[in-house]
KEVO-824433 format. One record per residue: x negated, y negated, z of N, C-alpha, C in turn. Coordinates in steps of 0.05 Angstrom, whole numbers, padded with zeros to 5 digits, always signed. Example, Ala and Ser with C-alpha at 12.3 -4.5 7.8 and 13.67 -1.06 7.14 Angstrom:
REM KEVO-824433
-00264+00114+00156-00246+00090+00156-00264+00066+00156 -00257+00045+00142-00273+00021+00143-00258-00001+00157 
//
This chain:
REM KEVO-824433
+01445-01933-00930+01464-01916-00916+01450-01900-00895 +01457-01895-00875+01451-01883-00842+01453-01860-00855 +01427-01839-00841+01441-01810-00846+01452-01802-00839 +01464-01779-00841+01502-01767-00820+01479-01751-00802 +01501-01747-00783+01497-01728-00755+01521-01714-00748 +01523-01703-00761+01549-01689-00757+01554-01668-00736 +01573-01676-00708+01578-01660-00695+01552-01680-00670 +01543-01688-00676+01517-01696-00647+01528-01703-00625 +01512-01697-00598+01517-01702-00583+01520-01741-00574 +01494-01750-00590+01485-01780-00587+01474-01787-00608 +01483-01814-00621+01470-01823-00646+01455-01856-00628 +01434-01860-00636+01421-01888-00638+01411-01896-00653 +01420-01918-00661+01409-01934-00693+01398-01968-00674 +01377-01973-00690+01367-01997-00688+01359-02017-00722 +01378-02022-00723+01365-02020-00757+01356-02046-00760 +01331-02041-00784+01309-02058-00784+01330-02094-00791 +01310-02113-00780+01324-02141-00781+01315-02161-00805 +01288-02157-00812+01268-02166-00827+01261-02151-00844 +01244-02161-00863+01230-02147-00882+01210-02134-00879 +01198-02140-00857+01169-02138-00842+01177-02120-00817 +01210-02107-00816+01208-02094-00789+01206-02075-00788 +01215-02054-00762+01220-02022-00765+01249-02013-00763 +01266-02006-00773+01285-01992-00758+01289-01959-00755 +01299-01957-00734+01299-01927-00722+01332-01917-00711 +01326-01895-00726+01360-01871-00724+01352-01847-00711 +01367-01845-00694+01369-01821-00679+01395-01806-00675 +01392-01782-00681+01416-01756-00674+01403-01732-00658 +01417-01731-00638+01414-01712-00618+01437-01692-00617 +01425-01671-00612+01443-01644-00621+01439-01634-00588 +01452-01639-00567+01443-01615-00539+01442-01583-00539 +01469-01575-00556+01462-01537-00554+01463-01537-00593 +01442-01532-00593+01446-01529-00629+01413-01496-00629 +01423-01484-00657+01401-01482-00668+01393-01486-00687 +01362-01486-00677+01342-01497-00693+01320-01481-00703 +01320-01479-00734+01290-01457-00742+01290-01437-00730 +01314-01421-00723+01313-01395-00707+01314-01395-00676 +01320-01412-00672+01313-01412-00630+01348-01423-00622 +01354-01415-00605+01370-01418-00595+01388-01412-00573 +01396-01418-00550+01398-01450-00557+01386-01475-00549 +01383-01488-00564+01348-01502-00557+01372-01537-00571 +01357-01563-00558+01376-01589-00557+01354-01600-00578 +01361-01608-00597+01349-01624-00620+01351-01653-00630 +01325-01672-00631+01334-01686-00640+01321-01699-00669 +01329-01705-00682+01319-01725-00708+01312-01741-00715 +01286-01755-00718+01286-01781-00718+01281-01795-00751 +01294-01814-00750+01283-01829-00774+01282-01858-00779 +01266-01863-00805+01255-01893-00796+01261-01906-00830 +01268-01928-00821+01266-01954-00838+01247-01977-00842 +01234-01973-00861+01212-02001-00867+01220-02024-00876 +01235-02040-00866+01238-02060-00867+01274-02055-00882 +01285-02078-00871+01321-02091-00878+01327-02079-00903 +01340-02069-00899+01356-02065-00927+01346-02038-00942 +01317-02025-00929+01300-02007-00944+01315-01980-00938 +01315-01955-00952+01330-01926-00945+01313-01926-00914 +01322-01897-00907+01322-01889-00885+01306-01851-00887 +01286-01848-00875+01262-01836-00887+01262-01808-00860 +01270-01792-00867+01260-01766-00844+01242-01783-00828 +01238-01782-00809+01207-01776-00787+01198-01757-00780 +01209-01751-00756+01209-01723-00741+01235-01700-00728 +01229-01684-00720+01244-01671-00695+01235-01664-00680 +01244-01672-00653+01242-01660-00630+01257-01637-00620 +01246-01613-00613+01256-01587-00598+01251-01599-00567 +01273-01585-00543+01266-01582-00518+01288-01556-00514 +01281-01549-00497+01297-01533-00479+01328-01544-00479 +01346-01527-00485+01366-01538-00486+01379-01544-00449 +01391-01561-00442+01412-01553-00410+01431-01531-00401 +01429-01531-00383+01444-01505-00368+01468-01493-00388 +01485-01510-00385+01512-01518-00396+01515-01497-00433 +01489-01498-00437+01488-01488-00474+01482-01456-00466 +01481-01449-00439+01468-01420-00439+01487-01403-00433 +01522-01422-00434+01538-01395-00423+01553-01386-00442 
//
């Protein structure tokens, strides 16, 4: 099962094909906060080892959120 992203701006899934592959999920948050900052655009990444396998945290990315989140 994909993890939820509830509310994101952009989800991208590539999910693994093989046993031997990678697949990768992404949710992007543009005005969210995060660990206290805000408002700052977040995204989530996570990864699949191979077809059929769960779907494993990776990382997050912080940036600067866009104009648009500052009014």
């Amino acid at each position: 099962m994909l993890p939820s992203c509830p509310n994101a701006y952009s989800i991208t899934t590539l999910k693994a094909q093989k046993v031997d592959s990678i697949g990768i999920h992404g949710c992007l948050w543009l005005c969210a906060s995060y660990e206290g900052a805000s408002p700052t655009s977040v995204k989530l990444n996570f990864v699949q080892q191979g077809k059929d396998s769960p779907w494993d945290f990776d990382d997050a990315i912080t940036i600067t959120a866009p104009s648009q989140c500052h009014n």
